[in-house]
Each structure stands twice: as C-alpha cells, then as structure tokens.
N, C-alpha and C positions, 0 to 999 in steps of 0.2 A: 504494500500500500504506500502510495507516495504520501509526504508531507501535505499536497497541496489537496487530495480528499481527504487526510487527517484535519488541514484544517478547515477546510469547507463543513467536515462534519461537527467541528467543534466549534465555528462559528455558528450551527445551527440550533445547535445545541444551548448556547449562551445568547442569543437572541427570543429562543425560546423563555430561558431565564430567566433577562431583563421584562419582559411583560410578566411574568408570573411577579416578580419583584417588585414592580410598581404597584399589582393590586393588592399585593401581600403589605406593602409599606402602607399603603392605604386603611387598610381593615388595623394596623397596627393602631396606626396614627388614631384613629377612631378609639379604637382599642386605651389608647391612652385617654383619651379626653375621660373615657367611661372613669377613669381609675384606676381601672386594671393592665397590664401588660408592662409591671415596673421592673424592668431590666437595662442593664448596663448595655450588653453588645448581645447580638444573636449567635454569634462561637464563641465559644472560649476560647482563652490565647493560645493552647497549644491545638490548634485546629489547621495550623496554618498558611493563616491572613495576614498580612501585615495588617488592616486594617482594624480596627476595632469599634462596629459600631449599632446602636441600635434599631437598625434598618436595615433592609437587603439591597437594595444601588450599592451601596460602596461597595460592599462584595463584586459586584456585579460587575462593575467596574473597574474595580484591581484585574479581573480575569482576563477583561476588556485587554487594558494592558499588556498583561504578561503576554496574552494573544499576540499582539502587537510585535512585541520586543521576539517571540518567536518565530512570528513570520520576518522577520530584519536578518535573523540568524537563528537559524535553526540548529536547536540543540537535543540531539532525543533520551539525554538522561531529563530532561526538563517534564516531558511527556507525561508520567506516568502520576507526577505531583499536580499538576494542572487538571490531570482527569480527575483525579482523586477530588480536589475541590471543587469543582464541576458540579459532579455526581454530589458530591455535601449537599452542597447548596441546593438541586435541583428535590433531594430528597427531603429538604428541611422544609422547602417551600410547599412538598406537598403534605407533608407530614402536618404542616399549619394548617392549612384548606380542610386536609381533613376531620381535625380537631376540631377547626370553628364548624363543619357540618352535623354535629352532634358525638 
C-alpha cells in the first residue's frame, strides 16, 4: 500500500472526525451550561496528545497536523502512533453519542 492511499484513507478518516467533533463539542458545551460535564481535558496526559483540552477540535486538529508534517516527509515509524490516536479519538467520540443516547 502506498503512502498516498495511507493517506487518503486517513485523511478520511479524520475529516470524518472533525464533524463528529464539532457536534460532540456542541452537546458538550450544552452539557456544561446544564452543570454537568466538569472536566479538565477529554484524554489524559498519557494518551498521547500534546494537546490538553476540554473539547475535541484540538484533538482534531493536532492530527490535522501531524497529517501535515507527514505528508512533507514521510516517516512510517510515525504511522502506527497516528493511527492509534485516530482510532482514540474516533472511538471516544462514539463512545459519547452513545452515552448521551441513553
């Protein structure tokens, strides 16, 4: 498999993401006004993020990134840590949806 359907699929994969991310940040934000959803960051620090935050964009957005800096120069020890938080993220996001569905 080339780099360039590695990254194609992981660009689709993290575009997928960012829309899950934005409704999730949404329902959060909501979430807060109610009172409830009092947390620091969505990962803990050894999850890692360089980011630390209580929303999913910035996640979303470091991946963005790293995407980035990999497609400049590609490196495939980088690969398997990139998927790994990927897959985090994509699982936490649904892992929310399906909590708030009862």
């Amino acid at each position: 498999m080339s780099y360039d359907t590695i990254i194609e699929q992981y660009r689709t994969s993290l575009q997928a993401a960012y829309r899950q991310a934005l409704d999730a940040d949404s329902l959060l934000e909501a979430m807060q006004k109610e009172g409830k959803g009092k947390f620091a960051a969505v990962f803990r620090e050894d999850a890692g993020f360089s980011c630390q935050a209580n929303r999913f964009t910035p996640y979303v957005k470091e991946l963005g990134e790293q995407l980035q800096a990999f497609e400049a120069e590609p490196n495939p020890e980088q690969l398997p840590e990139m998927v790994r938080k990927l897959e985090l993220l994509l699982t936490t996001l649904q892992q929310l949806r399906q909590s708030l569905k009862g």
